[in-house]
C-alpha positions in Angstrom: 13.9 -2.5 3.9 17.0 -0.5 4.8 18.2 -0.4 1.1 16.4 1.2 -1.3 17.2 -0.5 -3.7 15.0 -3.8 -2.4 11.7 -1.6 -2.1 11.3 -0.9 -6.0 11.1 -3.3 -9.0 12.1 -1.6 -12.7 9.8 -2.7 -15.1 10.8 -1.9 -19.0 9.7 -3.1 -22.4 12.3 -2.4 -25.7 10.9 -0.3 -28.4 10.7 -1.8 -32.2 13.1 0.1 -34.3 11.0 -0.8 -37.2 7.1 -0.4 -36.2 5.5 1.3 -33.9 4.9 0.3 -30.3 2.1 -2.4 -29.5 0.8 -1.3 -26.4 -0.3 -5.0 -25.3 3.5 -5.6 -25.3 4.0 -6.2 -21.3 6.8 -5.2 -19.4 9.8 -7.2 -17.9 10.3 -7.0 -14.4 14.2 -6.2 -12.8 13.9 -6.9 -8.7 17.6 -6.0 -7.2 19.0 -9.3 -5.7 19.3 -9.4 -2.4 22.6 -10.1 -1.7 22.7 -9.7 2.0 19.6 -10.6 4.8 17.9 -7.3 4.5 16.9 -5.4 7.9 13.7 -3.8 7.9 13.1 -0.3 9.2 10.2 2.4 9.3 8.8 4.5 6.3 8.0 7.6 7.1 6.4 9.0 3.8 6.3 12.7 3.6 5.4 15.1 1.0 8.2 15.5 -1.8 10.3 12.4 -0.4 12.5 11.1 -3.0 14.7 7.9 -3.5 17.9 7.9 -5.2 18.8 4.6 -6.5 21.5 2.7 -8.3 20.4 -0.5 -10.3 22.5 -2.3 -13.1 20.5 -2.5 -15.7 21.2 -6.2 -17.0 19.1 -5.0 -20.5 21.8 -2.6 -21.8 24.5 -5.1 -20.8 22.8 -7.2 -23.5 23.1 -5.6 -26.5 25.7 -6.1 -28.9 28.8 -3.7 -29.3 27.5 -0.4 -31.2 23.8 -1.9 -31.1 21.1 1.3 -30.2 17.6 0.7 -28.5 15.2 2.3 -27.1 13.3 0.9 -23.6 10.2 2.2 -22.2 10.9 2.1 -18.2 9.1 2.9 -15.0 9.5 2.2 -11.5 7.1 1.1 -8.7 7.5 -0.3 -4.7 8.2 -3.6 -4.3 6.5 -4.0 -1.0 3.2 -5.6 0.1 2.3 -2.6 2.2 1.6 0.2 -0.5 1.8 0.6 -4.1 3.6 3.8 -6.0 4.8 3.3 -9.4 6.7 6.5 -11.2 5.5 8.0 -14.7 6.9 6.0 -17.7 10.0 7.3 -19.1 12.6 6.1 -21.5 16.2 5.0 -21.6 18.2 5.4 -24.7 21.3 3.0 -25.5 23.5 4.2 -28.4 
């Protein structure tokens, strides 16, 4: 797609505060809405391409006024075509 933002999905999981991690917990899945009809376009994948996006992420807006968490995030492409995913890497709310 021409936006960016409508080729990758966020994918996150929140962190106990009080036990350690289960990694059988599965992750949540954020796609951007598309608010428009999106146009297509070609990919043209070179070495060290990078995207630069801006998502909203609706699971900090959700905690409570002075409420801290921890979320275990990674992205991946949202397309058909390919897959590439990012390394996990984590978001802290305070």
């Amino acid at each position: 797609y021409m936006l960016d933002s409508y080729n990758f999905a966020i994918f996150y999981r929140r962190l106990p505060a009080d036990r350690p991690l289960d990694p059988k917990t599965p992750f949540q899945k954020i796609t951007p809405r598309m608010t428009r009809q999106p146009r297509h376009a070609e990919l043209r994948l070179k070495p060290s391409n990078r995207a630069v996006l801006t998502i909203p992420l609706p699971f900090i807006s959700d905690l409570n006024p002075g409420e801290t968490a921890e979320f275990e995030v990674y992205i991946a492409t949202n397309l058909h075509t390919f897959k590439l995913r990012s390394k996990n890497f984590m978001v802290y709310a305070n």
